[in-house]
C-alpha positions in Angstrom: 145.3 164.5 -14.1 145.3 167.9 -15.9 148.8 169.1 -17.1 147.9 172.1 -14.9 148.4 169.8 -12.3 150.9 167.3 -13.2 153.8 167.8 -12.3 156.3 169.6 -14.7 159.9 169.8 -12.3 162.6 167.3 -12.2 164.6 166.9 -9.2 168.4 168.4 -10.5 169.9 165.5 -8.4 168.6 162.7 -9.9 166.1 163.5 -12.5 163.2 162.2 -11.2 159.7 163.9 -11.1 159.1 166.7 -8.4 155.9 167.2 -6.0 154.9 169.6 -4.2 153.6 169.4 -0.7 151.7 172.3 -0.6 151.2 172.9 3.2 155.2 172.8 3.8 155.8 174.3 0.7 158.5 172.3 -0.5 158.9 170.7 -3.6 160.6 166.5 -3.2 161.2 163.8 -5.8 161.0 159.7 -5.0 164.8 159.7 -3.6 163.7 162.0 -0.8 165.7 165.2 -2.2 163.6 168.1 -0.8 163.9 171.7 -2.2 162.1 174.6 -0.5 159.5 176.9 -2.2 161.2 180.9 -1.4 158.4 183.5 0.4 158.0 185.0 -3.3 157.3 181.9 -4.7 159.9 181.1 -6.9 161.9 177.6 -7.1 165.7 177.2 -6.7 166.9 174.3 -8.6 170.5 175.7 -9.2 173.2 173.2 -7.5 175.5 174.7 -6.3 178.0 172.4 -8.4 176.8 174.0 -11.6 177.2 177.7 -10.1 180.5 179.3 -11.8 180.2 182.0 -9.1 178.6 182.8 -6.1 176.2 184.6 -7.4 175.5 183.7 -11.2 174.0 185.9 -13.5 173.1 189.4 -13.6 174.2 191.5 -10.6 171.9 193.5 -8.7 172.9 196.5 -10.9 172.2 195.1 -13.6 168.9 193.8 -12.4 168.0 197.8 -11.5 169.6 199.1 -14.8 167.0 196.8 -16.8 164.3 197.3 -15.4 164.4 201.1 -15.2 164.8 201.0 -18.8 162.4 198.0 -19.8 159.5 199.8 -17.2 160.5 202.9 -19.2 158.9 201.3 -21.9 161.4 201.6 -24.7 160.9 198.0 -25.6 157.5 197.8 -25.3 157.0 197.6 -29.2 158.7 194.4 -29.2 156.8 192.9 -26.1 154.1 193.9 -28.4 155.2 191.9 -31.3 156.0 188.5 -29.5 152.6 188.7 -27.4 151.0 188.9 -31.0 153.1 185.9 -32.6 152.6 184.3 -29.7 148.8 184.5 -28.6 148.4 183.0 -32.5 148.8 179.5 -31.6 147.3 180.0 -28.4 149.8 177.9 -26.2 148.8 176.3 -23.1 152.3 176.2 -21.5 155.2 178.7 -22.1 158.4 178.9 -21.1 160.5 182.1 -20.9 163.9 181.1 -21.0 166.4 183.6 -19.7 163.4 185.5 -18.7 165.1 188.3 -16.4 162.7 189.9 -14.3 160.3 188.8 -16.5 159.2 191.9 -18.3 158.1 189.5 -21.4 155.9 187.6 -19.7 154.1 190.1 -17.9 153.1 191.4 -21.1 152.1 188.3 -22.6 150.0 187.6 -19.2 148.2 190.9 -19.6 147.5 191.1 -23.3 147.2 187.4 -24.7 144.3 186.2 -26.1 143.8 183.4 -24.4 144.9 182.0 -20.8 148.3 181.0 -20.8 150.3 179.2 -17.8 153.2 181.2 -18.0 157.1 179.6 -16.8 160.4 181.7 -16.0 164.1 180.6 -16.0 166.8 182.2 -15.3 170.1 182.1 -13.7 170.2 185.0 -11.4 168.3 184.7 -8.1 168.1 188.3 -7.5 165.8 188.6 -11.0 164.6 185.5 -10.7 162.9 186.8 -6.8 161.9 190.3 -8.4 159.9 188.2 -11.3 157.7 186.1 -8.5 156.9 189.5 -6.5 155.4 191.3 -10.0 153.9 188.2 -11.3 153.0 185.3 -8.4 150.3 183.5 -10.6 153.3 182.4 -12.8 155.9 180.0 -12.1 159.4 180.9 -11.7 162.4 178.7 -11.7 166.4 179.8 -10.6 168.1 177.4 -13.2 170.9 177.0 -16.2 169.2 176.9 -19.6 171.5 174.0 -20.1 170.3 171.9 -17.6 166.1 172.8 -17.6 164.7 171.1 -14.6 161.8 170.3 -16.5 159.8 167.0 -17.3 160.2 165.9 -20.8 157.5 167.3 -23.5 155.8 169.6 -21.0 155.6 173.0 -22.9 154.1 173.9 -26.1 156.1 177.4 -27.0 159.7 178.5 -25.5 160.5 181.9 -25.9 164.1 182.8 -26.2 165.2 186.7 -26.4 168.4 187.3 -26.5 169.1 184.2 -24.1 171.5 182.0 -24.4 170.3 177.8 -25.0 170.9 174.0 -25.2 169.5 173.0 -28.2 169.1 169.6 -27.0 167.3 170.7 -24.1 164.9 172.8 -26.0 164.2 169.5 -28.0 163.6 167.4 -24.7 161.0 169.6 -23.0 159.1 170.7 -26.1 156.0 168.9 -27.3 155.2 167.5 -30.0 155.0 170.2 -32.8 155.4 172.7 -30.2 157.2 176.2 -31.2 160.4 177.9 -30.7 160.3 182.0 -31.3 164.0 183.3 -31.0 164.9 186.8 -30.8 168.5 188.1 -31.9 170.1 191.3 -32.5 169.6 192.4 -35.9 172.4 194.1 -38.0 171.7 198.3 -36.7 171.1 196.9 -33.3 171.8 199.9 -30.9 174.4 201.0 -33.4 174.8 204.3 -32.0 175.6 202.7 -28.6 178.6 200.6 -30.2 179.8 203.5 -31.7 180.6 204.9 -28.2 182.2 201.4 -27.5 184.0 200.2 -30.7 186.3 202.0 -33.3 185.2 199.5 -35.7 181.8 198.7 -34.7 180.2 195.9 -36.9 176.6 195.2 -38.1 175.0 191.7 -36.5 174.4 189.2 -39.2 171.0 189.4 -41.0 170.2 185.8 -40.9 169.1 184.3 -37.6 169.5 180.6 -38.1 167.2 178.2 -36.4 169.0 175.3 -34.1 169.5 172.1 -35.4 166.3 170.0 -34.8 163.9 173.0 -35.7 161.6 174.0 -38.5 161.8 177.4 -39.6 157.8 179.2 -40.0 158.5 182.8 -40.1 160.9 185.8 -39.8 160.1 189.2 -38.6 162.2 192.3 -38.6 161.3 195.1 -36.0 163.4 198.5 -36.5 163.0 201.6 -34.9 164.3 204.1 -33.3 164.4 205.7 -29.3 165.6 208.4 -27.5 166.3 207.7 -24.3 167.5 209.8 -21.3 171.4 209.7 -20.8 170.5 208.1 -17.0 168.7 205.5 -19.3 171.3 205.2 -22.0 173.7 204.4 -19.0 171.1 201.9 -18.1 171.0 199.8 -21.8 174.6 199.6 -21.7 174.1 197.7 -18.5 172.2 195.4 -20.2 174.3 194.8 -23.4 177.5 192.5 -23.8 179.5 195.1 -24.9 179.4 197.1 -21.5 182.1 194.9 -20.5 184.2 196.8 -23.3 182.7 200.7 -22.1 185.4 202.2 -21.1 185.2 205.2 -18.0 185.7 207.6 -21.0 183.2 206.4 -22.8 180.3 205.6 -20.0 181.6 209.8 -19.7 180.9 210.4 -23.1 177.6 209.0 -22.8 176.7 210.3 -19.9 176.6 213.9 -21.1 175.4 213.3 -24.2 171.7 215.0 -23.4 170.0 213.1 -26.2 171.2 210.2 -28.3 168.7 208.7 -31.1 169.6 205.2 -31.3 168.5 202.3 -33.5 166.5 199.6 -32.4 166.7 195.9 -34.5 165.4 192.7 -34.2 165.1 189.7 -35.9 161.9 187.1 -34.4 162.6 184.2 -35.3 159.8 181.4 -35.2 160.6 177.8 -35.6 158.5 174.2 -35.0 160.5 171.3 -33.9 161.2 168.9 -37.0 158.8 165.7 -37.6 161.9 163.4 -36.9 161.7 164.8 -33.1 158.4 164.0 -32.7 
């Protein structure tokens, strides 16, 4: 059986191997736990025991805020960048880990080299729905990074921006010499943004350290600089940690600020799991 085929879920409840019946759409492991296939496509393997909310993740809000501004294209340098790293060692199966709406992987579907099956993960439903509809020939999962519902050794590349991760879990469900490519905030990452936020804004570290059971290959820095719209400034605070910290004063302020020239930083970060994991 072809990897393509094999199956690459494991049931959340017990940790057996999930497969598909394809004429009731609905996914089942050996203990007879069945989980439904939604009308977009998408897989819900979130138990409602690991849910810290109702709803987990980004809101809908959110959800609109980043994608008016990813769609925008203001990030489309870096899609650029990781589609490049990426296509190099021509992975067969690749995992976007906190992969939103999946902006990311739509660009690496449409401008890699070479045909990659392409995976999603991410804890909000609403994006997780949204990323099926744009992209049904990819395979998209509602789960916590730190429980992946995934066979062991199944993917040869995870890709991790600005997502949070189980180290031990990356480990488990990477192959053999398979590759890890990280991306952080670097130190002038929307600086002019926290400025609106913080009195004493600080710089990110430079260094972007890989976890413990990695292999660092390369480091890239990409800088530069955009000028959004203030209805799209609004909508990268959404996306940030610090909008949690924007006051209405300062959401104000940046409102009617007609043109704001902000930096752009970030460290890729591309690792290969250590020999002693093999």
């Amino acid at each position: 059986m072809s990897q393509h085929n094999a199956p690459c879920y494991i049931c959340p409840l017990c940790g057996t191997s999930l497969s598909l019946n394809s004429s009731a759409k609905t996914y089942s492991c050996q203990n007879n736990h069945h989980f439904d296939q939604a009308k977009e496509g998408y897989l819900n393997l979130l138990l409602v025991q690991h849910k810290r909310s109702g709803e987990p993740g980004d809101s809908k809000a959110m959800m609109q805020a980043r994608r008016e501004f990813l769609e925008a294209g203001y990030y489309e340098p870096l899609a650029q960048a990781l589609t490049m790293m990426i296509s190099a060692y021509q992975p067969e199966q690749l995992l976007d880990l906190g992969c939103g709406e999946g902006y990311y992987s739509r660009n690496i579907g449409a401008n890699s080299t070479h045909k990659i099956q392409l995976h999603g993960l991410d804890i909000a439903k609403f994006a997780i729905a949204a990323a099926a509809k744009k992209q049904p020939n990819a395979r998209f999962v509602v789960a916590s990074s730190s429980r992946l519902p995934y066979v062991d050794q199944y993917f040869d590349f995870l890709l991790k921006v600005f997502a949070p991760s189980n180290h031990q879990e990356l480990l488990r469900v990477l192959k053999p010499s398979g590759f890890l490519l990280s991306v952080t905030p670097g130190p002038r990452h929307l600086w002019q943004l926290k400025e609106f936020i913080y009195a004493d804004a600080q710089e990110h570290a430079l260094d972007s350290p890989v976890p413990p059971g990695f292999d660092l290959i390369d480091t890239q820095r990409i800088s530069y600089k955009i000028t959004p719209s203030s209805q799209h400034t609004l909508a990268l605070l959404q996306m940030t940690p610090f909008a949690w910290r924007a006051s209405e004063s300062a959401q104000l302020a940046l409102k009617n600020t007609p043109e704001l020239n902000i930096e752009t930083d970030f460290i890729l970060t591309l690792a290969i799991k250590t020999p002693i994991f093999l």
